[in-house]
Every structure is written in C-alpha cells, then in structure tokens.
C-alpha positions in Angstrom: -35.7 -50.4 -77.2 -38.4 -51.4 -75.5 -36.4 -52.9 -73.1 -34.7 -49.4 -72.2 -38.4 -48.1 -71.6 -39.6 -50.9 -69.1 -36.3 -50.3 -67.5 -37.2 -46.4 -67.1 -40.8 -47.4 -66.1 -39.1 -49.4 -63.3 -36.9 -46.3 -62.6 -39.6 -43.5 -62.3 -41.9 -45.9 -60.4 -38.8 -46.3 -57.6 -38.6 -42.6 -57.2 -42.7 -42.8 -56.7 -43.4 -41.3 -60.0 -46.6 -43.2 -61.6 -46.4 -44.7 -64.6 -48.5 -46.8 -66.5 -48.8 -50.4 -65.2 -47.4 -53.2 -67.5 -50.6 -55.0 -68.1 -52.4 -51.6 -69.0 -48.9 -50.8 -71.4 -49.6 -53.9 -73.1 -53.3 -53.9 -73.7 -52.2 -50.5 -75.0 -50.0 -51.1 -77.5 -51.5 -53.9 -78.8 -54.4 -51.4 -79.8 -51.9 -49.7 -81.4 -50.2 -52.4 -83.1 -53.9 -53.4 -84.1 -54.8 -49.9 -85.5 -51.5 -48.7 -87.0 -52.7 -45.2 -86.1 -51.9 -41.6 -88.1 -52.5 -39.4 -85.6 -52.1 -40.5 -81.7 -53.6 -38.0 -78.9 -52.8 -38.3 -75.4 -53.7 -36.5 -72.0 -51.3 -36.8 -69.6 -47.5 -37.3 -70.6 -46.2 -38.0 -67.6 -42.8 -38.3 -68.4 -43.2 -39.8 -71.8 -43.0 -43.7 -71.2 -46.4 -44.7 -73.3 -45.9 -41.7 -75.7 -42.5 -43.7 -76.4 -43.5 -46.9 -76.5 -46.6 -46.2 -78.8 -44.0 -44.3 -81.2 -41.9 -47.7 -81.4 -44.7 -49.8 -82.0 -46.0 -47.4 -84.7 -43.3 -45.6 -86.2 -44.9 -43.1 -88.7 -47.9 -41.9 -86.2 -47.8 -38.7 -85.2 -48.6 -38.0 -81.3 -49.3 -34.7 -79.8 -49.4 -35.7 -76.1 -51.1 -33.3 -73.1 -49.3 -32.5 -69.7 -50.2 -29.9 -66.8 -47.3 -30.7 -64.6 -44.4 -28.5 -65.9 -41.8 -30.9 -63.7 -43.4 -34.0 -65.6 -43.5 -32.2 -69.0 -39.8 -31.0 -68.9 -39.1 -35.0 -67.7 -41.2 -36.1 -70.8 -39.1 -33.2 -72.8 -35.9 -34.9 -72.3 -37.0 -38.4 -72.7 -38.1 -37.4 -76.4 -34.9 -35.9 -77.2 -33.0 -39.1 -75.5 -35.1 -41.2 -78.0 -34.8 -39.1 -80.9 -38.6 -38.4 -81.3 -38.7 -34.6 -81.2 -40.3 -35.0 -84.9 -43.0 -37.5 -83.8 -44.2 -36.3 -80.6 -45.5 -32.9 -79.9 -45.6 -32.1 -76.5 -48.0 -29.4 -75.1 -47.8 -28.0 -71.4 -51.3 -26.8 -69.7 -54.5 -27.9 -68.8 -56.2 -30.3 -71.2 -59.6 -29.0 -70.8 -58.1 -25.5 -72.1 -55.7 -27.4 -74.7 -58.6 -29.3 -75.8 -61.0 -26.1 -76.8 -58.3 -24.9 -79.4 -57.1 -28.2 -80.4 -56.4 -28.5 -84.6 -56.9 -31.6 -86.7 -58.0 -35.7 -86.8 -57.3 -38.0 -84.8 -57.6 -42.5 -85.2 -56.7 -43.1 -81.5 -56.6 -41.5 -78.3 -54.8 -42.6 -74.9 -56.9 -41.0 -71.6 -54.5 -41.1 -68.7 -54.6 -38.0 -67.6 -57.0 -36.7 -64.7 -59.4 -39.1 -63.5 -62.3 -36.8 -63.0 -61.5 -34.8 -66.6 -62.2 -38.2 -68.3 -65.5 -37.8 -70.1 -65.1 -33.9 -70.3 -61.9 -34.2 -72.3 -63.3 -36.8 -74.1 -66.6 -34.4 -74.9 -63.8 -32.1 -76.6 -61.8 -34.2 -78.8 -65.1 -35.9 -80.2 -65.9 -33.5 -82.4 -61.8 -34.1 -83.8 -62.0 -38.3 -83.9 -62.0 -40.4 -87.0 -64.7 -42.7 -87.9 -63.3 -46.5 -86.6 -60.8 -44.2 -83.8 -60.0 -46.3 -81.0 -59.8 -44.6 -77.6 -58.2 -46.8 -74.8 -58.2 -45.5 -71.2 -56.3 -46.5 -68.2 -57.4 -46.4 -64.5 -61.1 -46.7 -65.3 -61.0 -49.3 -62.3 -59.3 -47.0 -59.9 -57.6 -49.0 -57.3 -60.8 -51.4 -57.0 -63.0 -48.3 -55.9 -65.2 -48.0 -58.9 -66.7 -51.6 -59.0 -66.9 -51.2 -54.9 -64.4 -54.0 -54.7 -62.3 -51.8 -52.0 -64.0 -49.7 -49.9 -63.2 -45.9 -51.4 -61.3 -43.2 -49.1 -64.0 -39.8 -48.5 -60.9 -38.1 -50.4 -61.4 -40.4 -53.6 -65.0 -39.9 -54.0 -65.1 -37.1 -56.4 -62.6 -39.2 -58.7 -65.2 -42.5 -58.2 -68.4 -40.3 -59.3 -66.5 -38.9 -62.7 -65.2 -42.1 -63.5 -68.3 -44.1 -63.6 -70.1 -41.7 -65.3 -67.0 -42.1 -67.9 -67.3 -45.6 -67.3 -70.6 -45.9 -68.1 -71.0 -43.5 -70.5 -68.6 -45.5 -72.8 -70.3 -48.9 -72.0 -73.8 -47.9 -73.0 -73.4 -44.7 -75.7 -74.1 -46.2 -79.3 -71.3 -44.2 -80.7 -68.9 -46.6 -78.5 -68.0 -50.5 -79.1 -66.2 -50.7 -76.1 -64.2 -53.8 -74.2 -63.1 -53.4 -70.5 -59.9 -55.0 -69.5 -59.7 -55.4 -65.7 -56.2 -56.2 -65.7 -53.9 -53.5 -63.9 -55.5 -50.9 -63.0 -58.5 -51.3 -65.6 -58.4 -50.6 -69.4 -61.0 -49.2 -71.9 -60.6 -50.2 -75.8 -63.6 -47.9 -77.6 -63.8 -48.2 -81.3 -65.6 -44.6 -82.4 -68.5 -45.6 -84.7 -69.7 -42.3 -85.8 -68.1 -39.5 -87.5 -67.2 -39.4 -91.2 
C-alpha cells in the first residue's frame, strides 16, 4: 500500500503539487511507528499523502487533518475515500488558526506542515490540547536552506525565514520541548511534549 502512495506522491509532485519529501515521510513515520499514536493532528492536508501513510503505519489512530485550500481538501477528500479511511481521518476545510480556537479533545502527536509562518502560532493553540510525552514533528523548518543562511533568501521569503526561526528556536530552547532536528529533506523537527498531565 505504501507503494501506491509513493507512486501518488510522484504523481502530484509531476503536476507541481508539493508533497512531502521522502526523507521528511520517513523521519515521519518512523515517529509514528515509535509512538503508536491515539489521536494524530495535522495542519495542512494537502492532498492526503502523509495523512495516509501515517493511517497505514498506525492503523487504529485517529487523525483529524487541517486544510485551507478547498482544491487540495476536495483532492485529499477523494484520496480518503479511494483508501477507505473516511472513518479514520477527519478532514476539516479553513484556516487553522480559526480551526485551532474551537478545536475539541487530546492529542499524542501532531504533524506541522501547513503555513510556514503559522508554525509556532498554531502550535500556541493546540498546546493547551497535547498529551504529556506528545510528539510533534514538523517539516520544512529548514526552508530551502534559507533559515540556517546556507542559500542566500529571496526579499519575498523573508517573512517565512523570521516565523520559522522563531519556531525553530522556540522548540530548540523551550523546556517543555526535547526536540531532535533532522536536516535531511527539507528539515524535520521530532519534539517530545514534556509537560501537561
């Protein structure tokens, strides 16, 4: 099965739809795989290749997954149906900021690869909601080399650099984060939550 999802990941990313890279899919779902999660939250769907692939490699977590684009959600829509996951993966169309403020329940892990710049504000809101010993893994926190200034950043990226090393930074030095940076693909976060009940 997973197979048929690398295959689609190849697909979307020939019509110049991003999806996740294959270094940042495995660090990933060997969190996953590690943590055996109960409840999965992710911002930004896409259309619905992680979501997927985390449901295979942990078949009885729930996920309730994030997307603004309503082109990318109705994508992400089918692809659920075409796996038969309708029962373990809730989609939600808007904004995650506004999701986030009404958001119900617990969560044990949380996958940030939505916007880049919403990062640490997103991540403010679903605090509040995370398990004691969640893991949070985030992709892109290397964006394209820019954030380490190991390739010169475009004017037009600059607001994404300045939210993403305060993210970046914030989960390197905050005491309720044991976090491990990855800089394989496109750079990966694993953060184990140590507070929380």
């Amino acid at each position: 099965m997973i197979e048929i999802i690398n295959e689609l990941r190849k697909f979307y990313r020939q019509k110049g739809i991003p999806t996740i890279l294959d270094e940042g899919l495995s660090v990933l779902l060997q969190a996953v795989k590690d943590k055996q999660p109960t409840n999965i939250l992710e911002i930004g769907t896409a259309t619905g290749m992680s979501a997927i692939a985390m449901s295979l490699t942990c078949p009885t977590a729930h996920i309730t997954t994030i997307e603004i684009m309503e082109n990318s959600f109705l994508e992400s829509q089918k692809n659920f149906k075409e796996f038969k996951m309708q029962d373990k993966i809730s989609g939600v169309l808007g904004d995650s900021l506004q999701v986030l403020e009404n958001i119900e329940g617990e969560y044990d892990f949380v996958f940030l690869d939505g916007s880049k710049s919403k990062y640490k504000k997103c991540l403010e809101l679903i605090e509040p909601r995370l398990k004691k010993g969640a893991i949070v893994v985030a992709d892109n926190v290397l964006f394209r080399g820019y954030i380490l200034d190991k390739v010169e950043c475009p004017k037009r990226y600059k607001t994404i650099k300045k939210y993403m090393r305060e993210f970046l930074d914030y989960m390197l030095t905050d005491s309720k984060y044991k976090t491990t940076l990855y800089q394989v693909g496109d750079g990966v976060t694993v953060s184990e939550y140590l507070k929380g009940e």
